[in-house]
C-alpha positions as CSV (number, residue, x, y, z in Angstrom):
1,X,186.7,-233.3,-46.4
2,X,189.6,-234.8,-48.4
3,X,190.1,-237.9,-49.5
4,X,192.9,-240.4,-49.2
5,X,193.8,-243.2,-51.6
6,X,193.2,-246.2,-48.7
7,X,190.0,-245.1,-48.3
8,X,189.0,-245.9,-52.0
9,X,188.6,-248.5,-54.6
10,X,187.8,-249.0,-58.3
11,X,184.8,-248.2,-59.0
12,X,184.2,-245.9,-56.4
13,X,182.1,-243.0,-57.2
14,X,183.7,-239.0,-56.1
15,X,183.7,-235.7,-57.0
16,X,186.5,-234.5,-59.4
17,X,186.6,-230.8,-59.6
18,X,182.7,-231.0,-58.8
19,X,182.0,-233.5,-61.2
20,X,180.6,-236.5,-60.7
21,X,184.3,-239.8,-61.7
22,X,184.4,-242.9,-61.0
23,X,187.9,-244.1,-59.4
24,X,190.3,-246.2,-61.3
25,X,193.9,-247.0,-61.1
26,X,194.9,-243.4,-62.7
27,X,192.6,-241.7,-60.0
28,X,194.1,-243.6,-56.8
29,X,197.7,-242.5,-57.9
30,X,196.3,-239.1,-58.1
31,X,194.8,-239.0,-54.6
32,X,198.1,-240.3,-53.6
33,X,200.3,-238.0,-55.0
34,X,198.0,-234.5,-54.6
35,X,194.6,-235.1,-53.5
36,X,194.1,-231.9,-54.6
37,X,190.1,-232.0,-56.8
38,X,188.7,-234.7,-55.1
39,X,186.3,-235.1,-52.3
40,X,183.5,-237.5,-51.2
41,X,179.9,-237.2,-52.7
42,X,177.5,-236.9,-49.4
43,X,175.3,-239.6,-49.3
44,X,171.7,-238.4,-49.9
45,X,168.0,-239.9,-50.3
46,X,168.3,-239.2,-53.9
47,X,171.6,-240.8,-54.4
48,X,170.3,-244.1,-52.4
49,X,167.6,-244.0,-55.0
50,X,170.3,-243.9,-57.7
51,X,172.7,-246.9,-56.4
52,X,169.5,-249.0,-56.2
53,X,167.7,-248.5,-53.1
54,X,164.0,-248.5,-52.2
55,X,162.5,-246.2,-50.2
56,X,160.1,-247.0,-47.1
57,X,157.7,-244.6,-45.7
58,X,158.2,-240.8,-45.5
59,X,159.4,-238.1,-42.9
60,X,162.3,-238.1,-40.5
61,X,163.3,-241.9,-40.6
62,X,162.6,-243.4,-43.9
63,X,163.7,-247.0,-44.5
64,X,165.9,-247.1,-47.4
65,X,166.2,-251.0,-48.7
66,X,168.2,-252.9,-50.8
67,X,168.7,-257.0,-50.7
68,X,168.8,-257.5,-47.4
69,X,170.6,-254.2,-46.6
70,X,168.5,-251.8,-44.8
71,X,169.6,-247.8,-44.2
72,X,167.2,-245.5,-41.8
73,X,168.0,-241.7,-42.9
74,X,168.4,-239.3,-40.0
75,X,168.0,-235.7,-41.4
76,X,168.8,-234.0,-38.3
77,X,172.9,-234.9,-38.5
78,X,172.6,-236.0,-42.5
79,X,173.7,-239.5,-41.6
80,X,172.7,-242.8,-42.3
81,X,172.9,-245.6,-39.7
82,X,172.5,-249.1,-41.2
83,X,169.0,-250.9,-39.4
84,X,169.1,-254.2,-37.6
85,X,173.4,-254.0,-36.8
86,X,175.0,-255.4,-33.8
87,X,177.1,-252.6,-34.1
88,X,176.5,-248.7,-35.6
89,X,178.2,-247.7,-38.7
90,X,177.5,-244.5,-39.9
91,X,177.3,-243.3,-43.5
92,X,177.8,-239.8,-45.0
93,X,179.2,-240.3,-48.4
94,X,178.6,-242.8,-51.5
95,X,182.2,-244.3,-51.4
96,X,182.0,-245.4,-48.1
97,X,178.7,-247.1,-48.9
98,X,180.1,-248.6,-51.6
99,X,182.9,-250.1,-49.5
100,X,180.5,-251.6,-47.1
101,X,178.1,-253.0,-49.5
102,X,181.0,-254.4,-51.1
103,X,182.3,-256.1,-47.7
104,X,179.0,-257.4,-46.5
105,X,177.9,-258.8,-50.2
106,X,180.9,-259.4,-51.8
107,X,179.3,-257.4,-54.7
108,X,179.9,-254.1,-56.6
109,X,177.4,-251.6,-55.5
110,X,177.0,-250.2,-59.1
111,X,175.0,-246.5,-60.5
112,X,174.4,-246.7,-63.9
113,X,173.5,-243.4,-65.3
């Protein structure tokens, strides 16, 4: 999957040639001029864990919490669908979490290392 510069912000956390970048401004005119290097970083249980998020229960559709955000993981299509929604959103990589968190909170969604 390739990434495209409207689809990120600051702060956003990608693979660079298979490392682990945060975006800034120098990375957005990258994606823009040759995307080339970058791609999304699946969203996974352990990387929930990382940005923040507390885990709830065990096997196929563990609760995974955070403020009053809640994810339910659903191994058999490695998605995550957000619980209690009026609508279905569907998460499969960090950045796009990111960007969600961001719209519904107004806050950075931040992993320290």
């Amino acid at each position: 999957m390739t990434l495209t510069a409207n689809e990120l912000r600051i702060g956003n956390l990608v693979y660079y040639c298979d490392e682990v970048a945060i975006v800034d401004v120098n990375s957005i005119k990258l994606v823009t001029i040759n995307h080339k290097g970058f791609s999304p970083i699946p969203l996974t249980e352990e990387w929930l864990v990382k940005l923040g998020f507390e885990k709830y229960g065990n096997g196929l559709n563990a609760i995974f919490h955070i403020k009053t955000i809640e994810f339910i993981s659903h191994p058999f299509n490695d998605v995550f669908y957000m619980r209690n929604s009026p609508c279905t959103v569907h998460i499969k990589s960090i950045h796009q979490l990111q960007n969600l968190y961001f719209a519904l909170t107004g806050k950075e969604l931040i992993y320290e290392r």
